[in-house]
C-alpha positions in Angstrom: 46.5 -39.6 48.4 42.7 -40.2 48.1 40.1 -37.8 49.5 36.7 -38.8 49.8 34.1 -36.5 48.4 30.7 -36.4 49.3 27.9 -34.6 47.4 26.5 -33.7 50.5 29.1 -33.9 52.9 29.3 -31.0 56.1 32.1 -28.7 55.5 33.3 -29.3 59.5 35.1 -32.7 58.1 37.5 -30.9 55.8 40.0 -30.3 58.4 40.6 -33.6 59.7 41.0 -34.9 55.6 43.6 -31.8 55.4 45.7 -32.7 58.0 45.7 -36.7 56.4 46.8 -35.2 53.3 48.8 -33.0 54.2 50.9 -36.5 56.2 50.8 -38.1 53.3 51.5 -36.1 50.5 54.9 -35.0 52.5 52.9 -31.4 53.9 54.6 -29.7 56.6 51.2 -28.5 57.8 51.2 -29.4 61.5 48.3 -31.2 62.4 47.1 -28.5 65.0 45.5 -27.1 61.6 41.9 -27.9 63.2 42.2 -24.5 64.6 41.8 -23.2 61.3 39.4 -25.8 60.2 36.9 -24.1 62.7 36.4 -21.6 59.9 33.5 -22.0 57.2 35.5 -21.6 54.3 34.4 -25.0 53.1 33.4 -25.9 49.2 33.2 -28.4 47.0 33.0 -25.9 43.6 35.7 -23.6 42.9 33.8 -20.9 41.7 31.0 -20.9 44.6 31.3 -17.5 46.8 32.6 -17.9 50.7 30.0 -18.9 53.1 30.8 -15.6 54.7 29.7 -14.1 51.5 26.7 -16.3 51.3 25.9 -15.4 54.8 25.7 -11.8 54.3 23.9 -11.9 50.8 21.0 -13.8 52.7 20.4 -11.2 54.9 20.2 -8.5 51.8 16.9 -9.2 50.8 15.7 -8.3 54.3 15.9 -4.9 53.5 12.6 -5.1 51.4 10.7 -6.2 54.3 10.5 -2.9 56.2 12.5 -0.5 57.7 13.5 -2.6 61.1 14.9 -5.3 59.0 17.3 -2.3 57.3 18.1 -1.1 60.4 19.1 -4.2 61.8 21.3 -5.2 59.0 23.0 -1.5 58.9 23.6 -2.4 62.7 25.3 -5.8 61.7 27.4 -4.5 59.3 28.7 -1.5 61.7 29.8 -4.3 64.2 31.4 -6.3 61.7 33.2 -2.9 60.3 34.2 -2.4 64.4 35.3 -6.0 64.5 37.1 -5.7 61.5 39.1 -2.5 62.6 39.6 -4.3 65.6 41.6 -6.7 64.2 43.3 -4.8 62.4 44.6 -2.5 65.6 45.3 -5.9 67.1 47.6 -7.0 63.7 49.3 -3.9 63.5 50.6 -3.4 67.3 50.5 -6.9 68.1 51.3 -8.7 65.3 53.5 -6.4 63.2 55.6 -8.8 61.1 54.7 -12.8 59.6 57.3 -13.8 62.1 54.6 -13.8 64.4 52.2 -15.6 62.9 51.4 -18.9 64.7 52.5 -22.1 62.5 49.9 -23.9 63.1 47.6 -21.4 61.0 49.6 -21.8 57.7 49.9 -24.8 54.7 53.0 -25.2 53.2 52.5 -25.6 49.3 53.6 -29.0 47.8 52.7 -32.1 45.2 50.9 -34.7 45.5 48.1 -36.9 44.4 44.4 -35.6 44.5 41.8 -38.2 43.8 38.4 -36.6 43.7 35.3 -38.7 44.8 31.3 -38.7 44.9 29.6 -40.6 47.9 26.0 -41.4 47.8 24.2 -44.3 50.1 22.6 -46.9 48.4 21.1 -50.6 48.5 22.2 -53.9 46.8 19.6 -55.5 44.4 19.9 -58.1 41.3 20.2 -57.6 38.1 18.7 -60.5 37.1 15.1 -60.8 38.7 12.7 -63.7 37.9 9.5 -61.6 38.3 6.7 -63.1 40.2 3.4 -61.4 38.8 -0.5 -61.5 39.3 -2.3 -63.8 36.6 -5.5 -63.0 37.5 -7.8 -60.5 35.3 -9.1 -57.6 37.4 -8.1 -56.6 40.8 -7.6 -59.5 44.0 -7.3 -59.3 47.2 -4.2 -60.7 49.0 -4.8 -62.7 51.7 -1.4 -64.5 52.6 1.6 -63.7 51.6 5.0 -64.9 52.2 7.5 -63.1 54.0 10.2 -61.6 52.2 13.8 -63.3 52.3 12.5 -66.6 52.9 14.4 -69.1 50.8 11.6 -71.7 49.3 11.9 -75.0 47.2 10.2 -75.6 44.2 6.3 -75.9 44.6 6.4 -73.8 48.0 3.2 -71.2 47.9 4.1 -67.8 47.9 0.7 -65.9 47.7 -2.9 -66.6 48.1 -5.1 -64.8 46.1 -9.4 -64.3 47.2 -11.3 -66.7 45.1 -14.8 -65.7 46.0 -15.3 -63.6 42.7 -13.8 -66.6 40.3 -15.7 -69.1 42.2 -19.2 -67.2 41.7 -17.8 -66.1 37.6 -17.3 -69.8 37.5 -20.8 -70.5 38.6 -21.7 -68.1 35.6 -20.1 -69.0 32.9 -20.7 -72.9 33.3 -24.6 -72.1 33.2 -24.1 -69.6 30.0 -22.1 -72.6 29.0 -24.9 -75.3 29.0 -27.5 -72.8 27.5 -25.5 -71.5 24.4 -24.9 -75.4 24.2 -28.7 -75.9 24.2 -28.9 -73.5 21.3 -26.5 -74.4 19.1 -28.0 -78.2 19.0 -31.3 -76.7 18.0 -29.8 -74.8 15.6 -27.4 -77.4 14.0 -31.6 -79.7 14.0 -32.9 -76.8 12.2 -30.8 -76.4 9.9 -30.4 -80.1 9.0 -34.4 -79.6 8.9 -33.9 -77.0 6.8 -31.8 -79.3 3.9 -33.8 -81.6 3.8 -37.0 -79.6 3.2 -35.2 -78.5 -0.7 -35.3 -82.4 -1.0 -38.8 -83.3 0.4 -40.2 -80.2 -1.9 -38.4 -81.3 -5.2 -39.0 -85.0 -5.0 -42.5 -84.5 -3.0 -44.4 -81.4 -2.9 -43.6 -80.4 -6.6 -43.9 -83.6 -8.6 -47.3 -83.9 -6.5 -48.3 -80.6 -7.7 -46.7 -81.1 -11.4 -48.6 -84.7 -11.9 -52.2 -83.3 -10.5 -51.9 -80.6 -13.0 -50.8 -83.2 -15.8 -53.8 -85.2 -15.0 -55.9 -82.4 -15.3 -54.5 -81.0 -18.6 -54.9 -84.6 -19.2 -58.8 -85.0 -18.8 -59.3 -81.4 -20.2 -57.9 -82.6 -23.4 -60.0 -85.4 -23.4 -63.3 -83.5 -22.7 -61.8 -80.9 -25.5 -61.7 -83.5 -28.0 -65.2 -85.1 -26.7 -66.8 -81.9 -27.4 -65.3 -80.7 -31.0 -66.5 -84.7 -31.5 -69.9 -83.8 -29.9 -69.9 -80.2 -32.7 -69.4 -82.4 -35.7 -71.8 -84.8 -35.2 -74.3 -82.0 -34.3 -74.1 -80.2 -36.8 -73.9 -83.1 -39.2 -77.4 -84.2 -38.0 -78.0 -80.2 -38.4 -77.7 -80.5 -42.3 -80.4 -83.7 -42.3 -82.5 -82.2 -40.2 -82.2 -84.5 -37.0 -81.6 -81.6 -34.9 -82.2 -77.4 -33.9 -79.7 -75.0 -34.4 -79.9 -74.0 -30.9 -78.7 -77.8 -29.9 -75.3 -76.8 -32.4 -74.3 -73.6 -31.0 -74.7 -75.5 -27.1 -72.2 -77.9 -28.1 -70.2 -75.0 -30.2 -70.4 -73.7 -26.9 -68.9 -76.7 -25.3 -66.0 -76.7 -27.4 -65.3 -73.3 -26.5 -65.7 -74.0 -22.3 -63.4 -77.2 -23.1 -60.8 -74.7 -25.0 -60.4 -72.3 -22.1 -60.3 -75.1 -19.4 -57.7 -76.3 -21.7 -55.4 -73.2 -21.4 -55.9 -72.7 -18.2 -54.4 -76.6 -17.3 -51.3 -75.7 -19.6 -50.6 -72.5 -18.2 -51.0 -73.7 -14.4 -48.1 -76.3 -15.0 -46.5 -73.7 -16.7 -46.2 -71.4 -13.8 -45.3 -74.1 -11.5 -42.5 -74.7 -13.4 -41.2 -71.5 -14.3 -42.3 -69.9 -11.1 -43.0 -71.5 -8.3 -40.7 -73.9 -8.3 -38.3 -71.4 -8.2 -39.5 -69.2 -5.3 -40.2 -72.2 -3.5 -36.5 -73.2 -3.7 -35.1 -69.7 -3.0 -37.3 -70.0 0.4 -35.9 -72.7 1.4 -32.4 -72.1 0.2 -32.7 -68.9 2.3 -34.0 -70.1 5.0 -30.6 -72.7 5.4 -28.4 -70.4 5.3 -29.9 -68.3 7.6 -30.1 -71.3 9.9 -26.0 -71.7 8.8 -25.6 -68.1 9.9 -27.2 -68.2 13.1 -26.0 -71.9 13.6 -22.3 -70.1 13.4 -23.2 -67.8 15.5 -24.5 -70.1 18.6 -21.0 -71.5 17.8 -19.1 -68.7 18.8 -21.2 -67.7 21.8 -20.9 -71.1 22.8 -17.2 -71.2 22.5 -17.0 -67.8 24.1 -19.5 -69.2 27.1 -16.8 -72.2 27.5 -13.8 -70.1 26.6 -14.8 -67.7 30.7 -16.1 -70.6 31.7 -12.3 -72.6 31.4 -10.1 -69.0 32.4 -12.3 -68.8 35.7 -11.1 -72.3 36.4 -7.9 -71.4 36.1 -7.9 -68.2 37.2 -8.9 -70.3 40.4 -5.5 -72.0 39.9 -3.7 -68.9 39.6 -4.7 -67.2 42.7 -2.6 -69.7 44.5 0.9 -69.3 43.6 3.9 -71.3 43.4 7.5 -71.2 43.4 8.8 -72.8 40.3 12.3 -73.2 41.7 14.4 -72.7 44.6 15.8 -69.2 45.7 15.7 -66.6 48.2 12.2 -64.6 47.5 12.1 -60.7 48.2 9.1 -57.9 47.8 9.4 -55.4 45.2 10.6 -52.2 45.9 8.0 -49.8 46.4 7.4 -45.7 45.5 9.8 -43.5 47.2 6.6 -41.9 48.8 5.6 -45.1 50.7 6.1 -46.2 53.8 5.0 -49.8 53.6 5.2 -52.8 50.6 2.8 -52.9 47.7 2.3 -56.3 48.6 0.4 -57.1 52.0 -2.5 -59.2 53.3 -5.7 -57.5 52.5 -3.9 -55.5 49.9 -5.9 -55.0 46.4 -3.4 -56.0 43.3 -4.3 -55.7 39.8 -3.4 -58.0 37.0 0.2 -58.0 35.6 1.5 -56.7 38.7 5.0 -57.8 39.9 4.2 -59.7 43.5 7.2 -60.8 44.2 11.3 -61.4 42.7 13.4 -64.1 43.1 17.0 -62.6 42.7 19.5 -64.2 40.9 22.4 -63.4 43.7 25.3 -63.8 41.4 24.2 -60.7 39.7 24.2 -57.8 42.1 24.4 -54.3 41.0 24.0 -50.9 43.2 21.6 -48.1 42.5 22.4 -44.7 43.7 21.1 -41.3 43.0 23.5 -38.5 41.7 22.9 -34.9 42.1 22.5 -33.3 39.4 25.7 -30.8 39.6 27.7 -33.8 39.5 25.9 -36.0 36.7 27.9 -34.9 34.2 30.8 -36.1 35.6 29.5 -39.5 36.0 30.6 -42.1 33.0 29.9 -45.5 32.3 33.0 -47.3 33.2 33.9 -45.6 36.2 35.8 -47.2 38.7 33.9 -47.4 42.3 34.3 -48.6 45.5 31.2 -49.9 47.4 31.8 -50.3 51.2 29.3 -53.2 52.9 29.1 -53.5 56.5 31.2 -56.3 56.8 32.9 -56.0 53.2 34.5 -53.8 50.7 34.2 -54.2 46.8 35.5 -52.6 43.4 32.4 -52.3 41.4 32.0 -50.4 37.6 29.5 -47.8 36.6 27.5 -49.8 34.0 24.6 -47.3 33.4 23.8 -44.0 33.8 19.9 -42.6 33.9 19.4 -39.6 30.8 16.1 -38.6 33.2 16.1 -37.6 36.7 14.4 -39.1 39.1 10.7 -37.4 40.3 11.6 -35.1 42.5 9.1 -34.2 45.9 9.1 -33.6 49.7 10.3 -37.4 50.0 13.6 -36.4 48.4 13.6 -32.8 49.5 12.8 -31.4 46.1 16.5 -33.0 45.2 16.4 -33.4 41.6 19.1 -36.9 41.1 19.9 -39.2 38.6 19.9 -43.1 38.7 23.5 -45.0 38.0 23.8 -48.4 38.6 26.9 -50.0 39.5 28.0 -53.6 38.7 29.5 -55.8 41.5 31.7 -59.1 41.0 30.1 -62.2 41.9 30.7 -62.4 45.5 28.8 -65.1 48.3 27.0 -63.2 50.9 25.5 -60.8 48.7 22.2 -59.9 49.7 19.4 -57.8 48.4 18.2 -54.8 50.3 21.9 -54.4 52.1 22.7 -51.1 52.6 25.8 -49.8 50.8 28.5 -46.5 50.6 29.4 -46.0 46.9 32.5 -43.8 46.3 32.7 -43.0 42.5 36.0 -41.9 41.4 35.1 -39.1 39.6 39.2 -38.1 38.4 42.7 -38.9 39.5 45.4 -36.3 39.7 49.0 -37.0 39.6 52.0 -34.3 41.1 50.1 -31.3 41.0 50.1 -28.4 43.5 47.2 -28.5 46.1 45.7 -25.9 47.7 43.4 -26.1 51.6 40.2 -24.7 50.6 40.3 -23.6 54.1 42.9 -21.0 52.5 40.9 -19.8 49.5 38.6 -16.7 49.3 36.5 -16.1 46.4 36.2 -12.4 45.6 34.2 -11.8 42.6 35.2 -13.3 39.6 38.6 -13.7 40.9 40.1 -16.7 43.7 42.5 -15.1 46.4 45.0 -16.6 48.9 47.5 -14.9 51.2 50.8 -16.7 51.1 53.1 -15.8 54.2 56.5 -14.2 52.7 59.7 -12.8 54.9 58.1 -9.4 54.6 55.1 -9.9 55.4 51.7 -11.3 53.9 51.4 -11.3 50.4 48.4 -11.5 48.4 48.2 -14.2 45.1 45.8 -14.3 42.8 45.1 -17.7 41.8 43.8 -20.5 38.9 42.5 -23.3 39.7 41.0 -26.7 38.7 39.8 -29.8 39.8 38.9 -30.0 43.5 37.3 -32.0 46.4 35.7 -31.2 49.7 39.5 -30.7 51.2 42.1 -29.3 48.8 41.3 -27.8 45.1 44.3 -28.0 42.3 46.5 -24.9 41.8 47.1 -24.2 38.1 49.0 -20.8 38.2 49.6 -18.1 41.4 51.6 -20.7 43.6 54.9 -22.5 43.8 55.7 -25.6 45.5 57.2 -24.7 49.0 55.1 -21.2 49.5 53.7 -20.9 53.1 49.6 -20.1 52.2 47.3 -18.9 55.5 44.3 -20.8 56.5 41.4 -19.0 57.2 42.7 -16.3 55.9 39.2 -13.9 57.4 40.2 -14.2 61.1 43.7 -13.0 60.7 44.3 -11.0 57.2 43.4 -7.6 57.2 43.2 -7.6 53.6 40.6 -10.6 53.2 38.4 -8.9 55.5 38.4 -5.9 53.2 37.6 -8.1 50.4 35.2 -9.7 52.0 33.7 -6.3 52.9 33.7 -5.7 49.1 31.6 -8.0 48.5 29.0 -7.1 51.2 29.1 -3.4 49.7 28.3 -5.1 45.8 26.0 -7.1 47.0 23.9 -4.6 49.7 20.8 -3.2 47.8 20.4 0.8 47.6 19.0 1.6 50.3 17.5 4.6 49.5 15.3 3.3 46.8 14.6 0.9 49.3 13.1 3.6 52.1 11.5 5.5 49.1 9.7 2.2 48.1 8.7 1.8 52.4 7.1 5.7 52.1 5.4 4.8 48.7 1.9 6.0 49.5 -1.1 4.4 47.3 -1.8 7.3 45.8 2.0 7.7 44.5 2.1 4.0 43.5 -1.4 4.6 41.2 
């Protein structure tokens, strides 16, 4: 027998499954049972309290809110007391023995198969999706797009992108373009200019300079000799007579003028040698490489000039874009939180984001979100069965989310947990189809099943009443595994016992249990009234 399960499903649909299991799995439950099944005694967990329970602990907290609220819950619980007494006059003079009780209102304990399931509603998508992204640097404006699930052919356009910003950027760069090419010529001139001037000043300037001071050491060792000539014969003609002593010391004199002209010829071509020469060639040495430098770096702005100059131009190209092969084309999906595509004439799209997919449809998969009681029931490998509208599959849990998705108002604070499952190749297959996905969560063979519809929870303890020839008999239970319809007996029942569904509206006893657990879980009410008369003063 196979149940399904649904993480959210309504308790109201338990009584139809019982009566299907109960024909299959050889019951003799009659299928009037929906009488019962008008009872809330509906639950997926085992060890959840009774609705009825949860009903009456809602209220509880009421009491804090004033004294009306106390009142009006001590009221409900004396007309629940007077319905309960009720009943129980109406079981004991109208209903004295279990012979009475009504057939209908009872499950007869036996084997089966239980297979327990999870249902959550998802959509097809690929698994293999050629993303279609934005090339362009920067935010764009969309204006055309195509629309989604349109099959194309290679070349087909698929979005238009604005170009007004490239075109101007374009405009730009190709004027920074021609001036950084402007500079670097000049540049690359004066640096040429720049080599040539340590040629023009060692073969020109310098042996100009070095031969003029030659020449003049040259004549100032001439007139050097002409005047020690000039002493001699001076003061030769000095011993005969010829001439004054004043005449000898003006050509001593001479020699000494000629001497220090002399000096001052030898140590001018000495400088230029030694000195500058030297700081002549470092200028000019210097000054190329700074030309090299700066001629580098006109290089590089010019590259970089062309470099946005050439990506505008093809940014242009890229705001038109093209299907590189044929396929069905679909939008991405957007947040949970919108409510329309993030891809839409007049939209803004920044660069790197994913415009559009082209599917690969022989790789589908299902995503669906699991709550997160269940999660940790859900395994990779998983057998499930995904129902279509117009077709039914066996799919396989391939992957299982380790982070929940974000929770908010557009999931109702429900905190779930991706799992993708994998679908045979199948034609027809479309993204975006809306699918049922029953995971088989566990597979039970011959054990003893149980109606939750005849199960009361009662503290730490699970209670059924099973119908006996003297009457109505009490069990105290173990169970296991269960589903929205019938939970696995491990120990309190036999195959073949007779078990009463909604046990509340008939069983004397499970109203008094169920009255237990109103009484454990009602707040004192004193403290409460004490806390209503606490004064400010008493509270400080």
């Amino acid at each position: 027998m196979t149940t399904h399960v649904r993480s959210d499903a309504a308790s109201e649909s338990s009584a139809q499954q019982d009566t299907k299991y109960a024909s299959k799995s050889g019951s003799t439950t009659d299928r009037s049972v929906e009488t019962a099944d008008q009872s809330p005694l509906h639950r997926t967990d085992p060890n959840r309290n009774h609705p009825i329970n949860q009903n009456v602990q809602s209220n509880a907290p009421l009491n804090r809110r004033g004294s009306s609220a106390h009142w009006f819950n001590r009221l409900f619980l004396a007309l629940l007391v007077t319905a309960v007494v009720s009943g129980g006059a109406f079981w004991l003079l109208g209903a004295p023995s279990a012979a009475k009780f009504d057939p209908k209102l009872t499950h007869t304990i036996a084997r089966g198969d239980l297979t327990v399931t999870v249902v959550e509603q998802g959509t097809l998508e690929s698994s293999n999706n050629q993303e279609i992204k934005c090339r362009v640097r920067g935010y764009s404006t969309v204006t055309w797009v195509i629309d989604g699930g349109t099959e194309v052919q290679p070349g087909d356009e698929l979005v238009r992108l604005d170009t007004k910003r490239i075109e101007d950027a374009i405009g730009k760069h190709t004027t920074d373009a021609h001036i950084a090419t402007a500079t670097f010529e000049r540049t690359k001139a004066d640096v040429a200019n720049a080599e040539i001037a340590i040629d023009a000043y060692l073969e020109g300037s310098y042996r100009s300079q070095l031969k003029t001071l030659e020449k003049q050491l040259t004549i100032a060792e001439s007139n050097m000799q002409t005047a020690k000539k000039m002493l001699e014969h001076s003061e030769a003609m000095f011993k005969r007579g010829y001439v004054s002593e004043l005449e000898v010391e003006g050509n001593r004199f001479t020699v000494t003028q000629a001497g220090l002209e002399l000096k001052v010829r030898q140590t001018a071509i000495n400088v230029l040698k030694k000195y500058t020469k030297e700081m002549r060639l470092e200028t000019l040495r210097g000054r190329v490489n700074s030309l090299r430098s700066k001629l580098e770096a006109d290089k590089a702005g010019l590259a970089m000039d062309e470099g946005r100059r050439d990506r505008a131009i093809q940014e242009l190209d890229y705001c038109v874009i093209h299907a590189d092969r044929a396929g069905m084309v679909i939008y991405p999906s957007a947040a949970a939180w919108k409510d329309t595509p993030d891809v839409a004439e007049g939209v803004n799209v920044r660069n790197d984001q994913v415009l559009l997919l082209m599917p690969d449809l022989s790789k589908m998969q299902v995503k669906v979100g699991i709550h997160e009681s269940l999660i940790d029931r859900i395994k990779k490998g998983l057998t499930a069965r995904v129902t279509l509208p117009d077709l039914s599959l066996d799919g396989e849990v391939s992957s299982v989310a380790s982070v929940a998705q974000p929770a908010g108002w557009w999931t109702g604070n429900v905190v779930k947990y991706d799992t993708i499952i994998e679908l045979p190749s199948v034609d027809g297959l479309k993204p975006g189809m809306s699918a049922e996905v029953e995971v088989i969560l566990a597979e039970h063979q011959n054990v003893l099943t149980l109606p939750v519809a005849a199960l009361i929870e009662s503290g730490d303890q699970s209670l059924c009443w099973v119908k006996t020839a003297t009457g109505v008999e009490r069990r105290v239970i173990t169970l296991g595994d269960s589903n929205d319809v019938f939970i696995i007996v491990k120990s309190g029942l036999e195959e073949g016992d007779v078990v009463v569904l909604n046990p509340l509206a008939y069983v004397e006893d499970a109203q008094n249990e169920a009255l237990k657990t109103v009484d454990q879980d009602e707040p004192d009410s004193s403290d409460d009234s004490s806390k209503a008369m606490e004064t400010p003063e008493t509270a400080t």
